[in-house]
C-alpha positions in Angstrom: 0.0 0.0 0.0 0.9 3.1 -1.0 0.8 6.5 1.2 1.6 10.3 1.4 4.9 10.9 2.9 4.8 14.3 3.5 3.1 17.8 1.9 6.3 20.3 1.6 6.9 23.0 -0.3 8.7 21.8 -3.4 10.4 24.4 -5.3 10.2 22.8 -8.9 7.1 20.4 -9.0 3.9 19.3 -7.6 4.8 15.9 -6.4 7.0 13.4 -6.3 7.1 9.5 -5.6 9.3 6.6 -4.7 7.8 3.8 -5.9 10.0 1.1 -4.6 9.5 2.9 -1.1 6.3 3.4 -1.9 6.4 7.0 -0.9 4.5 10.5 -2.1 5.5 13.8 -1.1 3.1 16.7 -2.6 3.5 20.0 -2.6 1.6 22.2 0.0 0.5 24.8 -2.8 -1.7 22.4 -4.1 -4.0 23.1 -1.3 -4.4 26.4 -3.1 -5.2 24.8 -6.1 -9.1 23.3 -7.9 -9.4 19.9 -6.3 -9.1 18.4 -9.9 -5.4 19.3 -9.4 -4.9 17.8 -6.4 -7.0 14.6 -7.8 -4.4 14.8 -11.1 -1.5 14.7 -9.0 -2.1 12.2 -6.9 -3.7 9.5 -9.4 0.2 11.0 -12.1 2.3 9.9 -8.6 0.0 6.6 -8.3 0.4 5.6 -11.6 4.2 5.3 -11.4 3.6 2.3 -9.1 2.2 0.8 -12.0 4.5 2.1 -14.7 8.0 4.0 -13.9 7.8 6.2 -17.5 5.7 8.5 -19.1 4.5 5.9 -22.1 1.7 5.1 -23.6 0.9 2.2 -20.7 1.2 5.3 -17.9 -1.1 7.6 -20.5 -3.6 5.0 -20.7 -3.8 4.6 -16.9 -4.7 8.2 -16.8 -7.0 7.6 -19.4 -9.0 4.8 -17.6 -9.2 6.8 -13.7 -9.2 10.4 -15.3 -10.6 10.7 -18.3 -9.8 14.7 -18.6 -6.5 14.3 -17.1 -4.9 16.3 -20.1 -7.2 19.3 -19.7 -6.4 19.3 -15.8 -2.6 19.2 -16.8 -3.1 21.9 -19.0 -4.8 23.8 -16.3 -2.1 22.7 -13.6 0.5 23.8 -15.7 -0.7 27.7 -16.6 -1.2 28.2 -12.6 2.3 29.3 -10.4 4.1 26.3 -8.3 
């Protein structure tokens, strides 16, 4: 089982993971942020339990759990970290 190490303030990215730990750390600003970027962030750092690279396997786990996960990103992206 996987669980949320910490919430810090990380200077260059919303979260983090260690899969073989199987560790999270989030940023505290996301508290600041829509709940749909928490929700992105949490289910991106989940998925890299399941698959370690940005592929077409990770995409499509996205896919199935968040269907709008790209929009979200997008919206992620545009705000300040």
């Amino acid at each position: 089982m996987a669980y949320i190490k910490s919430l810090t303030l990380l200077k260059t990215r919303w979260g983090t993971c260690n899969p073989k730990a199987k560790r999270i750390w989030l940023n505290l600003e996301l508290i600041k942020k829509p709940t749909e970027c928490l929700e992105y962030v949490i289910l991106h750092e989940l998925a890299h339990f399941i698959e370690r690279h940005h592929n077409k396997n990770f995409k499509a786990i996205l896919d199935k759990y968040m269907p709008n996960w790209k929009i979200t990103k997008d919206k992620l992206n545009k705000l300040n970290l």
